[in-house]
C-alpha positions as CSV (number, residue, x, y, z in Angstrom):
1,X,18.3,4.2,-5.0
2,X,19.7,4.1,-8.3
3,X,18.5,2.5,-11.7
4,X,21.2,0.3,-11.7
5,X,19.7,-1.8,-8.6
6,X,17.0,-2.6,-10.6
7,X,18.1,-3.7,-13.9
8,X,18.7,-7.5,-13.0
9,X,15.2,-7.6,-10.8
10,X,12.1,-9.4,-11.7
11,X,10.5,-6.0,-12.1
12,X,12.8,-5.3,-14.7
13,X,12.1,-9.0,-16.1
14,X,8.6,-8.8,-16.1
15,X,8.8,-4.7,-17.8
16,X,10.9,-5.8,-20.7
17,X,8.5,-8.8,-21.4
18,X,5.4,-6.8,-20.6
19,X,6.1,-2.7,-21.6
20,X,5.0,-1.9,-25.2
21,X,8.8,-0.6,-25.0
22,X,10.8,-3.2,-23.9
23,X,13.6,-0.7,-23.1
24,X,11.7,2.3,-21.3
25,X,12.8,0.8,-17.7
26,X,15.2,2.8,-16.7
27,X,12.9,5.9,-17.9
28,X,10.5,4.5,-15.1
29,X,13.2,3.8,-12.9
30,X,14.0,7.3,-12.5
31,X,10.7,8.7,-12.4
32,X,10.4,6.3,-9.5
33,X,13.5,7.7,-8.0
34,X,12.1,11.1,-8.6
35,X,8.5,10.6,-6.8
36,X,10.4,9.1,-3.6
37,X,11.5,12.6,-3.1
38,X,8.3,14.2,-3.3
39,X,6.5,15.0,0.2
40,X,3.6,13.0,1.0
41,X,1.4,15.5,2.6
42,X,-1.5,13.9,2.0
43,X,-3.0,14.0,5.5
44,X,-5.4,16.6,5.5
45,X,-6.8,15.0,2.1
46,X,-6.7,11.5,4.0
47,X,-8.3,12.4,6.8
48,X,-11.2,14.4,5.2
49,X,-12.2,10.8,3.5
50,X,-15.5,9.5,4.7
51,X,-15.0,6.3,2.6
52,X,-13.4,3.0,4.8
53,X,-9.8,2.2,3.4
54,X,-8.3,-1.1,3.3
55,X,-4.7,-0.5,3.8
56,X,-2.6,-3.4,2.9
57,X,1.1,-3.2,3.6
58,X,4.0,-5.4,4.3
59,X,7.0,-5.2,7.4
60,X,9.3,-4.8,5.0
61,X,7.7,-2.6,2.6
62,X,9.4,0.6,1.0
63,X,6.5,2.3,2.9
64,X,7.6,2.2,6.6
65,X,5.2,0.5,8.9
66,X,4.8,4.2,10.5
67,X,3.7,6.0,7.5
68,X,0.9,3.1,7.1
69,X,-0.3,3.6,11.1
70,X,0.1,7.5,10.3
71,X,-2.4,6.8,7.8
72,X,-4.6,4.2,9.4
73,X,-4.4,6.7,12.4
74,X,-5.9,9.5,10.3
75,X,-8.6,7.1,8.8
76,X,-10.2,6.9,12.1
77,X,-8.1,3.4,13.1
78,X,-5.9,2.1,16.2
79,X,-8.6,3.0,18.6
80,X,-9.3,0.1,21.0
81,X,-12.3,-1.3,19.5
82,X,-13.5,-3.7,22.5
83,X,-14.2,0.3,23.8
84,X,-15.7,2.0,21.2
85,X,-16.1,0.0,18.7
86,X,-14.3,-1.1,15.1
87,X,-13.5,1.2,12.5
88,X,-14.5,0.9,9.0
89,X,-11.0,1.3,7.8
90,X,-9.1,-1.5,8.3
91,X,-4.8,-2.2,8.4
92,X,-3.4,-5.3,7.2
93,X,-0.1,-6.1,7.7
94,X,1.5,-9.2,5.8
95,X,4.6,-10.8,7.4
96,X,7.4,-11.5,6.1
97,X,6.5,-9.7,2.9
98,X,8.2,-6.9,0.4
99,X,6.3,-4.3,-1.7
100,X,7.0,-6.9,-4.3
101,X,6.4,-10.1,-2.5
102,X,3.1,-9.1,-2.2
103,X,2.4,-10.5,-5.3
104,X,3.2,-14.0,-3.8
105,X,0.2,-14.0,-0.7
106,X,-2.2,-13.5,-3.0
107,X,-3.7,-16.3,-0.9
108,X,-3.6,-13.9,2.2
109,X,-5.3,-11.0,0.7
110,X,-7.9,-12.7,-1.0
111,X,-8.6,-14.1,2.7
112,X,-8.8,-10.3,3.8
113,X,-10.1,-8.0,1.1
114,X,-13.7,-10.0,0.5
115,X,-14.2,-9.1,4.3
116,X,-13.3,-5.5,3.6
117,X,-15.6,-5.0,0.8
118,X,-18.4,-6.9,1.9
119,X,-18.9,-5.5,5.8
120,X,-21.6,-3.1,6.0
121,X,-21.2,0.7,5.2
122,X,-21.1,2.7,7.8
123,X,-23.8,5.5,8.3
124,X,-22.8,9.3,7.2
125,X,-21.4,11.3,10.1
């Protein structure tokens, strides 16, 4: 990646309109960059949580479809539920969607999240 791919988006559209400076994309750009090559270790720390997770994700996401089970996976998730039962975490994946297309099925995850959030809590283990 490079800030140059991202000078013409949207993103960059809706930064200069939005950011109380106009001109600090390409500052964020890079920090961006930078983060994307930090590890994300974050297992342990993910699968210590006793709180359900809704992860919502996209197939063509810049977070691979992988890295979303992996973390489903260590939530407690992709068991076969008709056998033991759901899981209070819960994966949604939206087709057809980028990271930033997300924005545009807002209709789809309104249909999912007030499911999430209002399913009973599950008892302390």
């Amino acid at each position: 990646m490079t800030v140059e791919m991202f000078l013409d988006t949207p993103f960059a559209e809706d930064y200069r309109r939005l950011a109380p400076d106009p001109e600090g994309f390409p500052a964020l750009v890079e920090k961006l960059i930078a983060l994307e090559h930090e590890p994300m270790a974050w297992g342990e720390d993910v699968k210590a949580m006793k709180t359900p997770v809704l992860i919502i994700t996209s197939d063509a996401d810049v977070a691979t479809l992988e890295h979303s089970v992996a973390m489903f996976r260590l939530l407690g998730g992709g068991v076969p539920g008709d056998m033991v039962g759901l899981r209070p975490s819960q994966l949604a994946v939206l087709p057809g969607t980028t990271h930033i297309g997300m924005m545009d099925r807002a209709a789809w995850i309104l249909a999912t999240v007030p499911a999430f959030l209002d399913a009973p809590t599950p008892a302390a283990k």
